[in-house]
MISETI-861664 format. One record per residue (C-alpha): residue in one letter; z, y, x. Coordinates in steps of 0.5 Angstrom, whole numbers, plus 500, padded with zeros to 3 digits. Last residue first. Example, Ala and Ser with C-alpha at 12.3 -4.5 7.8 and 13.67 -1.06 7.14 Angstrom:
2
s514498527/a516491525/
***
This chain:
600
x920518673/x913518676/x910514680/x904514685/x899509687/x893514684/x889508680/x896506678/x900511676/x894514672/x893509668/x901510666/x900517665/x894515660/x898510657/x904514656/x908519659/x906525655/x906530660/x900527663/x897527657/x897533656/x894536664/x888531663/x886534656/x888531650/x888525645/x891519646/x892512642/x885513639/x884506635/x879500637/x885495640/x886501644/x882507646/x886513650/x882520648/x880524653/x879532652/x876538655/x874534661/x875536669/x880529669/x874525667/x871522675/x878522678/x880517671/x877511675/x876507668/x870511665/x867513659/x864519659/x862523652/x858529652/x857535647/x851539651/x852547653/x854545661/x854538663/x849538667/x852543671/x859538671/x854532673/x851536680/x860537682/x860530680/x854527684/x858530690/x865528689/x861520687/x858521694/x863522698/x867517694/x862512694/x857511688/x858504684/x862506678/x859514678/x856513671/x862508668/x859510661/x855516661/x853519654/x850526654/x848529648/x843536648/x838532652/x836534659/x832528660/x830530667/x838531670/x839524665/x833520669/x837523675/x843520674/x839513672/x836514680/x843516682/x846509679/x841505684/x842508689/x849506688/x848499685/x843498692/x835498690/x831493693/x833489686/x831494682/x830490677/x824487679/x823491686/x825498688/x817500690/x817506694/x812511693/x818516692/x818516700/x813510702/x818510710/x824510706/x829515710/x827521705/x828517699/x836516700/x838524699/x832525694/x836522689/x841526691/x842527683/x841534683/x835532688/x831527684/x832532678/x829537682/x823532685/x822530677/x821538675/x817539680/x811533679/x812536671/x815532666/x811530661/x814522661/x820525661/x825519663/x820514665/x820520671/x825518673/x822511674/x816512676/x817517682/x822510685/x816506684/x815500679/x819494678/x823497673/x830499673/x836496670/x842501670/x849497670/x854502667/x849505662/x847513663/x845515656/x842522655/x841523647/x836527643/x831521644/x836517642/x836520636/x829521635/x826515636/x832510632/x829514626/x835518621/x838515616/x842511619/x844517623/x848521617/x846528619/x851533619/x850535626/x851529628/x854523623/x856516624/x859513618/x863507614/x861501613/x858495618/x857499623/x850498626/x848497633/x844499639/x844505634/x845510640/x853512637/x853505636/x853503643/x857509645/x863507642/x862500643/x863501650/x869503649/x872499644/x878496647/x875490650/x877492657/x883496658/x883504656/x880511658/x874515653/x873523656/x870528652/x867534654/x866539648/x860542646/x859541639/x866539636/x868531637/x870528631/x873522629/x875516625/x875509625/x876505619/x877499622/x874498630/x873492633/x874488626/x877481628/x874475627/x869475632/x862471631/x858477630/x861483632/x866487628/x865494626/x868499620/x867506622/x872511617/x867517619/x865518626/x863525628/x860528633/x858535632/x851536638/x849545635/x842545633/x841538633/x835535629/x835528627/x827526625/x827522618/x828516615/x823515609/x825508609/x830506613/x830506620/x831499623/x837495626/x839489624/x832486626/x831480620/x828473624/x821472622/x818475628/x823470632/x822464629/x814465628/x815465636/x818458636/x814456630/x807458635/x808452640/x809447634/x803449631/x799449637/x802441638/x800440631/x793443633/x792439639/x794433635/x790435629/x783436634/x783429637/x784426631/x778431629/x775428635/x776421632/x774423626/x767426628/x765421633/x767415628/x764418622/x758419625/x757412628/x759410622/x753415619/x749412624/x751404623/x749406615/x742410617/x740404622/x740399616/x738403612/x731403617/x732395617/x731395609/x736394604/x736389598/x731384601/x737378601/x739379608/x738386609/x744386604/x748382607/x747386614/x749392609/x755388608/x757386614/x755392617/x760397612/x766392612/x766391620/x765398623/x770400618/x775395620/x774397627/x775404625/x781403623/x783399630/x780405633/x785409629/x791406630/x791404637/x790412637/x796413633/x800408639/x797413644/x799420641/x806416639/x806415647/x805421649/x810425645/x815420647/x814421654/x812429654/x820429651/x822424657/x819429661/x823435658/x829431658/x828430665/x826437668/x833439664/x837434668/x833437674/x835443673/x842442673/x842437678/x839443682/x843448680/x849444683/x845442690/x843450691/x851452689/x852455696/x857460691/x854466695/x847464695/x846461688/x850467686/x844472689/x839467686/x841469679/x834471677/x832465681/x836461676/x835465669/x828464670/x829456671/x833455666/x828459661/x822454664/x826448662/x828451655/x821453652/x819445654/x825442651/x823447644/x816445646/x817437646/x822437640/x817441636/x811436639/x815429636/x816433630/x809434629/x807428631/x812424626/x808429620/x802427624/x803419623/x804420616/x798424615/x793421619/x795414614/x793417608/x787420611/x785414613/x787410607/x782415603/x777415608/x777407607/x775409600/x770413601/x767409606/x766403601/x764406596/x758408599/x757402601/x757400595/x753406592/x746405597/x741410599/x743414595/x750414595/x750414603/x747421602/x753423598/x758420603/x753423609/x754430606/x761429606/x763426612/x758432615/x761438611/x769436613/x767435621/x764442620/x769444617/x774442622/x771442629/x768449629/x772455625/x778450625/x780448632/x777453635/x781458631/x788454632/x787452640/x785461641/x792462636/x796457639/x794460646/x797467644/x804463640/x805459647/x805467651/x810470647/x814463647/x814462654/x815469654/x822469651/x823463654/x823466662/x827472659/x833468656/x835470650/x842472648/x842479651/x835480648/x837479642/x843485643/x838489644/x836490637/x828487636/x823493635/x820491643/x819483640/x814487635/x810490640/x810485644/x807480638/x803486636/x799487643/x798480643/x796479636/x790485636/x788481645/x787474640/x783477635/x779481640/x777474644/x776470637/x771476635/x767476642/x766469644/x766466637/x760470636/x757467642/x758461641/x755460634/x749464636/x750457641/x751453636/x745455630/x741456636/x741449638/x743445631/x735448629/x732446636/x735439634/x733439626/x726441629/x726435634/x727431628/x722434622/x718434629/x719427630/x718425622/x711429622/x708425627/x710419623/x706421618/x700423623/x701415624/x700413618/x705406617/x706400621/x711397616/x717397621/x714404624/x714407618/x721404616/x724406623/x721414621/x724414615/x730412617/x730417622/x729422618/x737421614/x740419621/x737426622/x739430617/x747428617/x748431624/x743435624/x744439617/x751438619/x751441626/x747448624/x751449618/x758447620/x757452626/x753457623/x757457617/x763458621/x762462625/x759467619/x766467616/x769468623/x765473622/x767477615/x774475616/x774479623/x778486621/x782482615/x784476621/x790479623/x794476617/x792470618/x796468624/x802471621/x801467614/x799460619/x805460622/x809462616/x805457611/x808452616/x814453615/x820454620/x826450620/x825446627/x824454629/x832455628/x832462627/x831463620/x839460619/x841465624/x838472621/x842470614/x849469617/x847476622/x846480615/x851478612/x856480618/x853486619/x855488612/x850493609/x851499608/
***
């Protein structure tokens, strides 16, 4: 097996967005286009072709026209050229707004397919990614990709190539009329371009710095209203405000930057275009001046400046955009390239438990960033059926158990199997599926309380859900709730107390009633009275399943076939209630404690 530590190493350094290329950006974009590239194609002819054939066509017309007026020409000619131009209008029209309509439709499902796959891809990331992100920014950065994504396709299928296909359709027709000048605007396209991209390299930058900051403001402040009960009790509105406000500062000092640099490359441009202005009228006028160029090419070259000016100004406009767009969407590409831990293997397949055998094999682990292995060449074996119990300090490897048991994580070498199954080579689906897992803190969603144990058992009967309830004296509280099991608890079942809702989590394992049943301090926020209860209700549970509790009050294991004492990742203790208090251990000496009786 793969060592977790590498594995961690290497995800770290493509996490950093700063790092992210921007093929990867564009790669995760473009790979949504294969159902749409034929009318993303079509767009973007209509719309290049349609503006460039106006745009450039009628300076070209126009000059004709000018020039037969000027010479008092045939007026059924002078006809022809204004329908030729109001014909090349009408065309422009419904080229663009076909254009529109296409763009519409394609760009609003292109968007909505990223979406779903982005959130989809989120939802695959191991748990613990979303214990060390902050909800708020990681929502920023889903929602910040979306738009990117809309900002990127406007940019490109209207404004890009058809600003491309108009500057060099006018270059061309600007040969003809007159090769100087010609020349004259390729080259000062060229020191344009060359000057653009420096200034949008440091753009970029500027922007990456902006949105990161951005991200982060909009992260402090989810993580504070949601921690808006410590706020209360610790009285630290004043702190959290400095706190935020700190935050707040060095995002607008980031806009700042941004915007000023968007503004001096604005003085740039103009003073680029001034420079145009003056070498291409002058010379032309110097032409004029000499017979070489008539008043109508005259009016060509300031319209093709005028062209030029319009087109790179709004495409300078359009750079700006996509590079904060790109800044934007390298947060999100950052995480959808980032390696997930823990995936199924190739092939993997559906776990089947017919008997519930636990057996963990030589298990090494460690968490990232920690020195020591938590577990090192751990074994253990829990026979189908059995009732095991796991008692120790904090930090002795308890939870941990449990978590690679559910694939939350992955051991860096050794094995875990059920029923002779190496669970790493089964699907992550199938094997929690066949497992009931009641955690400590159980977070609800923000939906009714009927919805959340039914979350358990999606084809659970209305029946079936009200029984669970009940075993688990759910309905107990319910029925003193003036919406009953409409109730809505709340974002993270925050109406809910710990208690209510720890039954609600009971209820969900009653409903599940799945072959493994894994409780980690499951009755931790329950009272007495109704923790006797919830006990007597788990026991029935219980029966026929291969159970593990973890648990720090040893009231609610000492019914178990077994308990094992965790420390420092190794079973120092093994046996039932009755042994281990004979042995006068550690077992013996938690009890001591908890029961405030001392033996000699």
């Amino acid at each position: 097996m793969k060592s977790n530590k590498s594995k961690n190493s290497k995800s770290k350094k493509v996490d950093k967005a700063e790092d992210v290329k921007l093929s990867r950006v564009f790669y995760h974009y473009w790979k949504f286009t294969k159902n749409y590239k034929r009318w993303f194609l079509l767009i973007t002819i209509l719309y290049s072709f349609g503006e460039g054939v106006f745009l450039v066509g009628t300076p070209y017309v126009s000059r004709s026209l000018i020039d037969t007026l000027n010479n008092h020409g045939d007026f059924n000619k002078i006809g022809l050229l204004f329908f030729i131009i109001l014909g090349l209008f009408i065309f422009a029209s419904v080229c663009r707004r076909t254009a529109m309509y296409l763009g519409n439709k394609y760009e609003v499902e292109y968007v909505n397919d990223l979406i779903k796959d982005t959130f989809k891809r989120v939802m695959e990331k191991q748990l613990a990614f979303f214990e060390n992100t902050f909800v708020g920014k990681l929502v920023s950065r889903t929602e910040k990709f979306a738009m990117a994504a809309i900002v990127l396709l406007d940019g490109v299928l209207d404004k890009l190539f058809t600003t491309i296909i108009s500057i060099v359709a006018a270059i061309i027709v600007m040969f003809f009329v007159n090769y100087q000048i010609g020349l004259i605007f390729i080259i000062w396209l060229v020191v344009y371009i060359l000057i653009m991209i420096v200034m949008l390299n440091r753009k970029l930058k500027l922007d990456y710095k902006k949105s990161k900051i951005v991200s982060r403001r909009l992260g402090v402040a989810s993580d504070i209203i949601t921690n808006i009960l410590n706020l209360k009790i610790f009285s630290a509105r004043k702190s959290e405000d400095r706190y935020y406000s700190s935050v707040t500062d060095q995002s607008r000092d980031a806009v700042l930057k941004s915007w000023h640099w968007s503004n001096f490359q604005s003085i740039v441009t103009a003073t680029l275009f001034l420079v145009l202005e003056t070498l291409s009228l002058g010379y032309a006028l110097k032409l004029w001046s000499v017979g070489e160029m008539t008043v109508g090419e005259i009016v060509l070259v300031q319209s093709y400046f005028a062209l030029f000016m319009g087109s790179l100004w709004s495409i300078d406009n359009l750079f700006k955009h996509l590079v904060q767009a790109i800044s934007d969407a390298k947060e999100m590409v950052a995480i959808l390239d980032e390696e997930i831990e823990v995936q199924d293997i190739k092939g993997a397949k559906d776990l089947k438990v017919e008997n519930g055998e636990i057996v963990f094999d030589k298990a090494v682990f460690s968490y990232p960033n920690q020195k020591e292995n938590v577990f090192n060449k751990f074994s253990l074996t829990i026979p189908a059926g059995q009732t095991v119990g796991l008692v120790g300090t904090s930090g002795a490897g308890k939870t941990t158990i449990t978590k690679l048991l559910l694939r939350f994580i992955d051991l860096d070498s050794g094995k875990i199997e059920i029923d002779n199954q190496n669970i790493a080579k089964i699907t992550q689906d199938s094997l929690r599926n066949a497992i009931a897992y009641v955690p400590q803190e159980p977070v609800l969603f923000h939906r009714s309380i009927y919805e959340n144990i039914a979350y358990a058992n999606p084809k659970a009967t209305k029946k079936e859900v009200l029984a669970a309830s009940k075993k688990a004296y759910v309905d107990e509280f319910v029925q003193t709730l003036e919406q009953g099991y409409d109730t809505m608890v709340g974002e993270r079942g925050v109406k809910l107390s710990g208690g209510q809702k720890q039954r609600v989590a009971i209820a969900r394992a009653f409903l599940k009633n799945a072959p493994i049943l894994v409780l980690d301090e499951a009755t931790s926020a329950l009272d007495s009275i109704s923790e006797e209860l919830i006990q007597d209700a788990l026991f029935k549970l219980m029966e026929k399943k291969t159970v593990i509790v973890v648990a720090h009050r040893l009231s609610t294991i000492q019914r178990l076939n077994r308990i094992l004492v965790i420390e420092e990742g190794q079973v120092m203790e093994d046996g039932s209630h009755e042994e281990l208090l004979a042995q006068e251990g550690l077992y013996r000496k938690f009890w001591d404690r908890q029961t405030e009786k001392h033996y000699k």
